[in-house]
DOKE-595902 format. One record per atom (N, C-alpha, C, O, CB): residue in one letter; x, y, z. Coordinates in pm, whole numbers, padded with zeros to 5 digits, always signed. Each point is the difference from the previous one (the first is absolute). Glycine has a CB too. Layout:
<rs>
aXYZ;...
</rs>
This chain:
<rs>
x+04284+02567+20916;x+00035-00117-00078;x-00020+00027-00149;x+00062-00057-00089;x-00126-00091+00281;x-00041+00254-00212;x-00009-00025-00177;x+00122+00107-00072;x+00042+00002-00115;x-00357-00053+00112;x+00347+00133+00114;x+00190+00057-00027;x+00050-00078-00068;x+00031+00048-00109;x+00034+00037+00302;x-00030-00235-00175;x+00054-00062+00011;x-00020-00108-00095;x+00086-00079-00041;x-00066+00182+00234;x-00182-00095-00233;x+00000-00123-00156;x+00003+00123-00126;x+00005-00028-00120;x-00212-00228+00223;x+00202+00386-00052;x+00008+00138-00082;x+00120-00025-00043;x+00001+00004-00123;x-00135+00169+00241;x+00271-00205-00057;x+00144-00001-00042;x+00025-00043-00108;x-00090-00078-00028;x+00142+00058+00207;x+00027+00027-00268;x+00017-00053-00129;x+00126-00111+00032;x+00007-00102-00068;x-00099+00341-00083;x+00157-00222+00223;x+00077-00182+00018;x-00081-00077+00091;x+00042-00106+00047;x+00217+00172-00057;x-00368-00020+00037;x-00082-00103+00045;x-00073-00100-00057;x-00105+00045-00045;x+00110+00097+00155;x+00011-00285-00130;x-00084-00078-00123;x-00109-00083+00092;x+00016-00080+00093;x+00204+00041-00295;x-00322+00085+00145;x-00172-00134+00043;x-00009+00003-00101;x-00001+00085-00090;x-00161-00061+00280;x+00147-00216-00170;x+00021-00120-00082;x-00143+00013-00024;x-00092+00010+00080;x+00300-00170+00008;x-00207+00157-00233;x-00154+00007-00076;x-00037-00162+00001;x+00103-00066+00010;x-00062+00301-00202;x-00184-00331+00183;x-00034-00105+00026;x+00115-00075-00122;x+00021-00119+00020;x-00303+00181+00099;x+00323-00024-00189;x+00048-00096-00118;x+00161-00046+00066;x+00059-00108+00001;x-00211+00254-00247;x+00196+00014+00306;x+00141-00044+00077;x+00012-00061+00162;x+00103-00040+00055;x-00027+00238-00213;x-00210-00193+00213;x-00008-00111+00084;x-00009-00126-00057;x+00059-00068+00084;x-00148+00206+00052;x+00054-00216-00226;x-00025-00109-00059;x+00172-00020-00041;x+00078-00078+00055;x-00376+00113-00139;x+00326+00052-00017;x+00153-00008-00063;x+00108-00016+00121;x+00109-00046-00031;x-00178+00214-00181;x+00044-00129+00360;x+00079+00037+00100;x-00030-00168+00065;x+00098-00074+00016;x-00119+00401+00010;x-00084-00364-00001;x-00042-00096+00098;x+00131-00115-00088;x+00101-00053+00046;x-00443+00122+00043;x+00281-00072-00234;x+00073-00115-00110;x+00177+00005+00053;x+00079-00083+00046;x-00279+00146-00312;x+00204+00029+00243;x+00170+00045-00006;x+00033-00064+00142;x+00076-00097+00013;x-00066+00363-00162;x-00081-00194+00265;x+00087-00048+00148;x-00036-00141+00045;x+00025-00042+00113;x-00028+00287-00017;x-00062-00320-00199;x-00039-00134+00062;x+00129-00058-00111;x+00087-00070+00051;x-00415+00063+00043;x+00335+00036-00239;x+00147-00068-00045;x+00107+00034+00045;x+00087-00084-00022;x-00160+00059-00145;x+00124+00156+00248;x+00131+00012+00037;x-00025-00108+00135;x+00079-00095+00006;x+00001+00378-00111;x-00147-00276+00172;x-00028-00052+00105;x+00043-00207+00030;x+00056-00078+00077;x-00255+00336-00110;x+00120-00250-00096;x+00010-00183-00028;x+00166-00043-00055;x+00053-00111+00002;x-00356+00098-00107;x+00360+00154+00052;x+00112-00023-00051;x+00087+00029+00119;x+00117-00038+00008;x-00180+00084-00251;x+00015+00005+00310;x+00134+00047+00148;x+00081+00112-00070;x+00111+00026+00046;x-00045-00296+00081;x-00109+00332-00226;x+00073+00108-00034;x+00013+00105+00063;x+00096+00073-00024;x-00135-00144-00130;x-00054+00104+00251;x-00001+00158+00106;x+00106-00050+00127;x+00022+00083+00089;x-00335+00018-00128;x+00369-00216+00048;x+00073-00031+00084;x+00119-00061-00055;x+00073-00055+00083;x-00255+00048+00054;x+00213+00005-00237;x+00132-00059-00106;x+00108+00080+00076;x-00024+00105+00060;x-00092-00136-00337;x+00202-00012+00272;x+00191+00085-00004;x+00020+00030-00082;x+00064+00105+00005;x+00054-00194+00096;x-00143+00044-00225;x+00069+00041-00137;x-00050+00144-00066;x-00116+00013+00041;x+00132-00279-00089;x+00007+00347-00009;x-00067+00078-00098;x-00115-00035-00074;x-00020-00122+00007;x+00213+00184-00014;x-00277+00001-00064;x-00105+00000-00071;x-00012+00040-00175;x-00013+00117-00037;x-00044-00078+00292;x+00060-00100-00305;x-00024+00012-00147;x-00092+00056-00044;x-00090-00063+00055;x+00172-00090-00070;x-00140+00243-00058;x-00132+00018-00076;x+00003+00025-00101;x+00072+00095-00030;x-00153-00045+00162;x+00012-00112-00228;x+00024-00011-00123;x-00116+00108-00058;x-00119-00025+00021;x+00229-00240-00010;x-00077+00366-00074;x-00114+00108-00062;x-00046-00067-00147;x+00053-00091-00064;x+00070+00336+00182;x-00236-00169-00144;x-00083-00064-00132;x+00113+00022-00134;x+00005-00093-00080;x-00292+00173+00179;x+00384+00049-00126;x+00083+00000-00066;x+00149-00089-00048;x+00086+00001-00088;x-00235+00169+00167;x+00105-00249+00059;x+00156-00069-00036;x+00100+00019+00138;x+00076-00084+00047;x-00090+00160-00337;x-00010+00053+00333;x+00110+00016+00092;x-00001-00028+00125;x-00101+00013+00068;x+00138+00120-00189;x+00074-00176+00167;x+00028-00082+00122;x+00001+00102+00142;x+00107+00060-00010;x+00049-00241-00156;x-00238+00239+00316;x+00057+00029+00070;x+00040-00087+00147;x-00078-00076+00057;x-00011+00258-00209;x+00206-00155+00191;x+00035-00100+00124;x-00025+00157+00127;x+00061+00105+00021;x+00184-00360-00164;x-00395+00172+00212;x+00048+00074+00150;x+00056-00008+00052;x+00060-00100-00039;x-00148+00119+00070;x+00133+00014+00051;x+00025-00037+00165;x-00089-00091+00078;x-00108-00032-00050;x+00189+00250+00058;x-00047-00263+00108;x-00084-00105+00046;x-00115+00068+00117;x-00111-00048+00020;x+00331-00143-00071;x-00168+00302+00113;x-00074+00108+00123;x-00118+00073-00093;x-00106+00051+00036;x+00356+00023+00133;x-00187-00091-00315;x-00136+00077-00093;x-00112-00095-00053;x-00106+00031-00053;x+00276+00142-00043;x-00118-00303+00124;x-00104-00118+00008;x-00052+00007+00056;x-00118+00015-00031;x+00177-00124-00012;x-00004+00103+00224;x-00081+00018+00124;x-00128+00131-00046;x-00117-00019-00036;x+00369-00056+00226;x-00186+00187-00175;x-00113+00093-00053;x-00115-00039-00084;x-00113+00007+00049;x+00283+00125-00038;x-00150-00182-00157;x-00091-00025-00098;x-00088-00078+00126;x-00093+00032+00074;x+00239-00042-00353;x-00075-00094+00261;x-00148-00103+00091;x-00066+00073+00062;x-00119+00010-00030;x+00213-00199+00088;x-00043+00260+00046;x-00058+00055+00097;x-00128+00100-00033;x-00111+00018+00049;x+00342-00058+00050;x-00163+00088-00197;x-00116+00137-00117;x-00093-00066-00022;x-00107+00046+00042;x+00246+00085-00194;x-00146-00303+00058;x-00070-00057-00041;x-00094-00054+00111;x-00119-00001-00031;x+00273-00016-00153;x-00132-00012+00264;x-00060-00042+00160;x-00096+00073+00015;x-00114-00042+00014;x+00300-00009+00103;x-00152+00177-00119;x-00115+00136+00049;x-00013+00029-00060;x+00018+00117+00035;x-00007-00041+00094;x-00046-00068-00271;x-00081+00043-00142;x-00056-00164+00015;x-00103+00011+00066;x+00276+00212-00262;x-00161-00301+00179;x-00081-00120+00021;x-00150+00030+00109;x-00121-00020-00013;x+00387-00127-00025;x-00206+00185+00111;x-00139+00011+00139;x-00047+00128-00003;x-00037+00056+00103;x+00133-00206+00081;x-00100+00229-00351;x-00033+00127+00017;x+00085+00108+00036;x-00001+00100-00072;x-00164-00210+00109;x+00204+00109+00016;x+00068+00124+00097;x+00102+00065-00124;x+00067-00048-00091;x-00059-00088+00384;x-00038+00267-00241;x+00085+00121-00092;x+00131+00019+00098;x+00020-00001+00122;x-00253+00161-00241;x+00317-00144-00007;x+00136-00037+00057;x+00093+00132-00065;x-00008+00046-00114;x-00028-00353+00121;x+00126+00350+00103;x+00084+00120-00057;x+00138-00033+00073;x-00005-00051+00112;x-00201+00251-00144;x+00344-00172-00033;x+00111-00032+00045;x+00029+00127+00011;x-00003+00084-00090;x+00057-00298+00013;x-00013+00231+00244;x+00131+00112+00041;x+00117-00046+00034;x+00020-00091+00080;x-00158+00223+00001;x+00238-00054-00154;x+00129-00007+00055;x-00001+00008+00168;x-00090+00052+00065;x+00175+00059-00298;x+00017-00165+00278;x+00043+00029+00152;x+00053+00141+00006;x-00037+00062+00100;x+00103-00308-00050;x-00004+00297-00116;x+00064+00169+00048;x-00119+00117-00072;x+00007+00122-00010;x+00317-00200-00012;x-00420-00008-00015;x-00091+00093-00040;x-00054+00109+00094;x-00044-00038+00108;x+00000-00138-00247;x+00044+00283+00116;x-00049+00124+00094;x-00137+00041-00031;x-00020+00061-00105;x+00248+00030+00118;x-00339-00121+00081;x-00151-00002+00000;x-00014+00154+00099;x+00087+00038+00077;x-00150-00363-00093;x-00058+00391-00008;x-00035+00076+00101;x-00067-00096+00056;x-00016-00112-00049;x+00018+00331-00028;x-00056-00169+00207;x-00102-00084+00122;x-00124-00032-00087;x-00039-00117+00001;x+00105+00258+00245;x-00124-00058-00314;x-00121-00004-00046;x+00026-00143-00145;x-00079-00078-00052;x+00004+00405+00149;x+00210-00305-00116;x-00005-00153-00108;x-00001-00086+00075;x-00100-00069-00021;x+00221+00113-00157;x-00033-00098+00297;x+00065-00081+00015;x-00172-00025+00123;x+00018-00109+00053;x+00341+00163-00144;x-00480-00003+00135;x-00040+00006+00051;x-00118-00107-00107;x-00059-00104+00028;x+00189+00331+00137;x-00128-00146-00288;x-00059-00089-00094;x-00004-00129-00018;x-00086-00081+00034;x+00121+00232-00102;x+00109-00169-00016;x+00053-00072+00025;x-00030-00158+00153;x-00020-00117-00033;x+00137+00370-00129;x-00114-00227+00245;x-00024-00045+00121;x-00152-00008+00007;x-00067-00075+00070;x+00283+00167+00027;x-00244-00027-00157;x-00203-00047-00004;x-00030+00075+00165;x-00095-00045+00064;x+00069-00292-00223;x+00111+00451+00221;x-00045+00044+00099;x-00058+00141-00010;x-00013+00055-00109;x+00161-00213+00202;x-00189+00229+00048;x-00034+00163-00038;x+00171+00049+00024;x+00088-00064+00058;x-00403+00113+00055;x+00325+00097-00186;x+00120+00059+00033;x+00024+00028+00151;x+00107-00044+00043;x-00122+00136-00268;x-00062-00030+00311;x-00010+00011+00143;x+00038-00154+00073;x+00055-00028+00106;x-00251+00235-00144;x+00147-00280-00058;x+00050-00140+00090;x+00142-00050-00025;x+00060-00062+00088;x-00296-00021-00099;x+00284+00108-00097;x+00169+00007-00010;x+00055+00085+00075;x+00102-00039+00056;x-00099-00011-00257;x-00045+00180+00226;x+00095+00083+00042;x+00012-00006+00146;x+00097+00029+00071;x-00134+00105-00264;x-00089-00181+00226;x-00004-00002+00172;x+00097-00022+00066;x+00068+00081+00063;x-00242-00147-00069;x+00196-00114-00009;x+00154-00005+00062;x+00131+00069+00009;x+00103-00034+00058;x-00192-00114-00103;x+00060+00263-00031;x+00113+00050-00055;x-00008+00149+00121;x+00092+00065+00050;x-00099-00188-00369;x-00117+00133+00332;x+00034+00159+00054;x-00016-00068+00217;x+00002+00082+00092;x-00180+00160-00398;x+00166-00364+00323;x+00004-00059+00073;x-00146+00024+00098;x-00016+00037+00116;x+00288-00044-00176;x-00380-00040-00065;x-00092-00058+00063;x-00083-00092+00090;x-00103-00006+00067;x+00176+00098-00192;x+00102-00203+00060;x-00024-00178+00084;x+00041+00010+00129;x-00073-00038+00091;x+00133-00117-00283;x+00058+00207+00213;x+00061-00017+00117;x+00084+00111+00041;x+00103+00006+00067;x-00119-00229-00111;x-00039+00288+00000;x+00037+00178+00081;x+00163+00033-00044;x+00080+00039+00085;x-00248-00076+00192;x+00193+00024-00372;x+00143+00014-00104;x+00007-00006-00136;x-00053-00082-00074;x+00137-00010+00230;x-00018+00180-00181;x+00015-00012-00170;x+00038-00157-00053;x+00111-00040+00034;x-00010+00308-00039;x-00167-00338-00056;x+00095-00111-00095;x+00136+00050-00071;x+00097-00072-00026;x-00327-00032-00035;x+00222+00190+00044;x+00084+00063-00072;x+00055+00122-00019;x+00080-00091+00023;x-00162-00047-00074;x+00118+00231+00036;x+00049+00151+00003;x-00069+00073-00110;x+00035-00004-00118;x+00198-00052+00209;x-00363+00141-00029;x-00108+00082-00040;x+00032+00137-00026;x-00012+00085+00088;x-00118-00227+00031;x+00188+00182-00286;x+00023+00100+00011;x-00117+00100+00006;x-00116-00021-00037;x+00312-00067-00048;x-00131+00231+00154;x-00126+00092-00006;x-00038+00064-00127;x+00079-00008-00094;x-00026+00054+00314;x-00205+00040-00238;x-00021+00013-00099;x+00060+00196-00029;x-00016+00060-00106;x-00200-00316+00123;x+00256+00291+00058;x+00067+00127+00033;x+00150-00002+00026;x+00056-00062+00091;x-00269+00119-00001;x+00276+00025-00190;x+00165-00004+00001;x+00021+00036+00136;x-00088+00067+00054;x+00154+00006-00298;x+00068-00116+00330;x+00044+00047+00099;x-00025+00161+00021;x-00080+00031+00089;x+00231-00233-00112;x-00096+00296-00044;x-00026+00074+00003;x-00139+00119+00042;x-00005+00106+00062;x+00187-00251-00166;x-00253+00084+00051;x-00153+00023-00003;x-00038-00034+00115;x-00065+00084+00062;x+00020-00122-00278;x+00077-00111+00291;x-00032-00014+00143;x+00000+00102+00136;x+00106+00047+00040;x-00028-00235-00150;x-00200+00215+00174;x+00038+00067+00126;x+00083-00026+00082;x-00038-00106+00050;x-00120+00140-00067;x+00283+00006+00082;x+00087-00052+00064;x-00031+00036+00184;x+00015+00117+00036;x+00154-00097-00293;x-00197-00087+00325;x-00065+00047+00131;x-00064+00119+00030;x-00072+00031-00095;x+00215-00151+00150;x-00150+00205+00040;x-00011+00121+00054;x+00058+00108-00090;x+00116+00001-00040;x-00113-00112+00257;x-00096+00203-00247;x+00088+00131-00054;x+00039+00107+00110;x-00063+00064+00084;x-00065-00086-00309;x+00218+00017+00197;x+00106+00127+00096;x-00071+00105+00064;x-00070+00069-00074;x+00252-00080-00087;x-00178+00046+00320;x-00095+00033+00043;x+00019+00178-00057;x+00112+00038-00035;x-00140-00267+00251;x-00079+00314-00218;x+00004+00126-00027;x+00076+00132+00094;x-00060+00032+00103;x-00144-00149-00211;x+00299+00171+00083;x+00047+00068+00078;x-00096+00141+00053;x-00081+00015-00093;x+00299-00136-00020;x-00238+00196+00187;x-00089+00142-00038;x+00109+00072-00042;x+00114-00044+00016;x-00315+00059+00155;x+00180+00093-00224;x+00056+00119-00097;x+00045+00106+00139;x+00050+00111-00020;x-00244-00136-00253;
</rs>
């Protein structure tokens, strides 16, 4: 797990942004803004106007939710490509306990198609050819 608050897109909410987080998801909240149809406005300290999307509302709240109650929060893409040992992190599990299912620990089958760690080639292929005498 400390892999994992080690990450640098990983953010724990220091006590000031739990306070700043709790504030924020109780006004979107009272406003029904994390559940609006419409787009989202935000107005920056400079003047300038940005309009979200409304699924990036959903998100914010949601961020703000769990930085509110503490919790360190990191966004992965969906096509993101993890080794076992991230995505094991990640999951707050051991690596052996991700992979298990996989080499068909649970129920006597691969979950999935386990490649080997030796090129075809390299593999012993049955019986070697019996020896002729000279």
């Amino acid at each position: 797990m400390t892999a994992l608050l080690e990450n640098s897109d990983t953010i724990v909410p220091t006590p000031k942004d739990i306070a700043l987080a709790t504030e924020s998801s109780r006004v979107l909240s009272a406003a029904g803004l994390a559940n609006a149809k419409a787009d989202f406005k935000v107005r920056l300290d400079n003047g300038a106007e940005l309009t979200l999307p409304n699924a990036a509302m959903r998100l914010i709240s949601h961020l703000l939710t769990e930085m509110s109650h503490g919790n360190a929060v990191t966004l992965i893409p969906i096509h993101a490509n993890l080794t076992t040992q991230e995505a094991a992190d990640y999951l707050g599990v051991s690596r052996p306990h991700l992979i298990g299912p996989a080499r068909g620990k649970q129920q006597g089958r691969p979950a999935w198609p386990v490649q080997p760690h030796r090129p075809a080639a390299d593999r012993p292929r049955g019986r070697p050819a019996r020896q002729t005498a000279p």
